[in-house]
C-alpha positions in Angstrom: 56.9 49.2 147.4 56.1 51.3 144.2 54.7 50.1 141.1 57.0 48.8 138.4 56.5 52.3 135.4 57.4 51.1 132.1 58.7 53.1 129.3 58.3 53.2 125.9 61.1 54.4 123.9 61.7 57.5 122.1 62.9 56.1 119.4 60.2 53.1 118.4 57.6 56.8 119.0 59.6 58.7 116.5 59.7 56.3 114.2 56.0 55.5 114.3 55.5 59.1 113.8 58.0 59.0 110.8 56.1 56.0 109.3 52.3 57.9 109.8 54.1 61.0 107.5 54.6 58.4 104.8 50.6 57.4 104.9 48.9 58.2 101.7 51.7 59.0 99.6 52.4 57.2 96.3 54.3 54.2 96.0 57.1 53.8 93.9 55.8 56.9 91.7 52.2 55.2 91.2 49.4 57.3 93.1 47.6 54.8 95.5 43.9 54.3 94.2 42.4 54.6 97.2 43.6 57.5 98.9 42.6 57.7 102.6 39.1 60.5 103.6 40.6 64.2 104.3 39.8 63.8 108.2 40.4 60.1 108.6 42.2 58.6 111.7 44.4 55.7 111.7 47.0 53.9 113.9 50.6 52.6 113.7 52.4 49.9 116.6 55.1 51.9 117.9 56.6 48.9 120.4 55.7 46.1 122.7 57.2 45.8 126.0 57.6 42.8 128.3 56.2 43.8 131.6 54.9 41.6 134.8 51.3 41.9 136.5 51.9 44.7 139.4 49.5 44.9 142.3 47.7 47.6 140.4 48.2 46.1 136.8 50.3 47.0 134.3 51.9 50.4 134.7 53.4 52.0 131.9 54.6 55.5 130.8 52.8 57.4 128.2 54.1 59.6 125.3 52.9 63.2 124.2 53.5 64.2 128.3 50.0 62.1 128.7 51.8 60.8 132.0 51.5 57.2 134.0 48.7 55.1 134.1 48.0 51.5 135.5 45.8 49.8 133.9 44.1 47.3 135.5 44.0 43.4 134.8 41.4 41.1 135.4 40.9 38.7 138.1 42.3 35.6 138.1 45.7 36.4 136.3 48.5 36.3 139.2 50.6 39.1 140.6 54.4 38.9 138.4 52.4 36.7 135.3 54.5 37.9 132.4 52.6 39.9 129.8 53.3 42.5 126.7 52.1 45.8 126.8 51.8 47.4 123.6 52.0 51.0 122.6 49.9 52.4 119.3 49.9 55.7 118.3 46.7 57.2 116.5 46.8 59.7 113.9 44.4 62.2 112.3 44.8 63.3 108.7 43.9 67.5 108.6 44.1 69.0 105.8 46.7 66.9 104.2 48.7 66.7 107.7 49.0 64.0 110.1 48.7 65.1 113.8 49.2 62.7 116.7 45.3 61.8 118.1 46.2 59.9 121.1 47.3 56.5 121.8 46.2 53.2 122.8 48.0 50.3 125.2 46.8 47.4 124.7 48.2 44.5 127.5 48.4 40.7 126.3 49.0 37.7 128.6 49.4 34.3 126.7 49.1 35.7 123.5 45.8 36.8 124.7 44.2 40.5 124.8 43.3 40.8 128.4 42.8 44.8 128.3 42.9 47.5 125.9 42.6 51.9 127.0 43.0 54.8 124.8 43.8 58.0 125.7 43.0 61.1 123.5 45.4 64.3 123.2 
């Protein structure tokens, strides 16, 4: 039987991307003192998913065409434990502009982080 994919949605990856635009820019009409380096990268939590320990890990789909991936789980935590896997998306400032950089899952089982990948664009 196939791995369990899952997905992300659309809409908690579009509005991470909406929220990265707003980085930087002054709040309610007062510049922000400390204005973030030209080329510096930062994140934002697009969503967390409930998902279930698969025979291969946790398996989930990845945004920006990036594909499926499985990531792995460490021994000792049981086939069909319930975990979270969560989805952040990591940004690079350019000139002014915010590009998506890549993104990072990062799986928690009891409230604990039992594995964390990131994947570059």
């Amino acid at each position: 039987m196939p791995e369990e994919v899952y997905r992300f949605s659309e809409g908690a990856i579009e509005a991470a991307t909406g929220r990265a635009a707003e980085f930087g820019q002054e709040f309610d009409g007062r510049s922000l003192q400390g204005k973030p380096a030209q080329d510096s990268t930062f994140s934002i939590r697009a969503e967390c998913l409930d998902v279930k320990v698969g025979k291969k890990g946790v398996c989930v789909g990845l945004p920006f065409g990036l594909g499926d991936v499985c990531i792995p789980i460490p021994v000792g935590i049981d086939l069909g434990t319930a975990a979270k896997a969560c989805l952040d998306i990591y940004y690079k400032t350019v000139f002014g502009i915010k590009l998506p950089a890549g993104v990072e899952v990062t799986i928690y089982v009891a409230g604990q982080q039992v594995a964390k990948v990131r994947f570059g664009l």
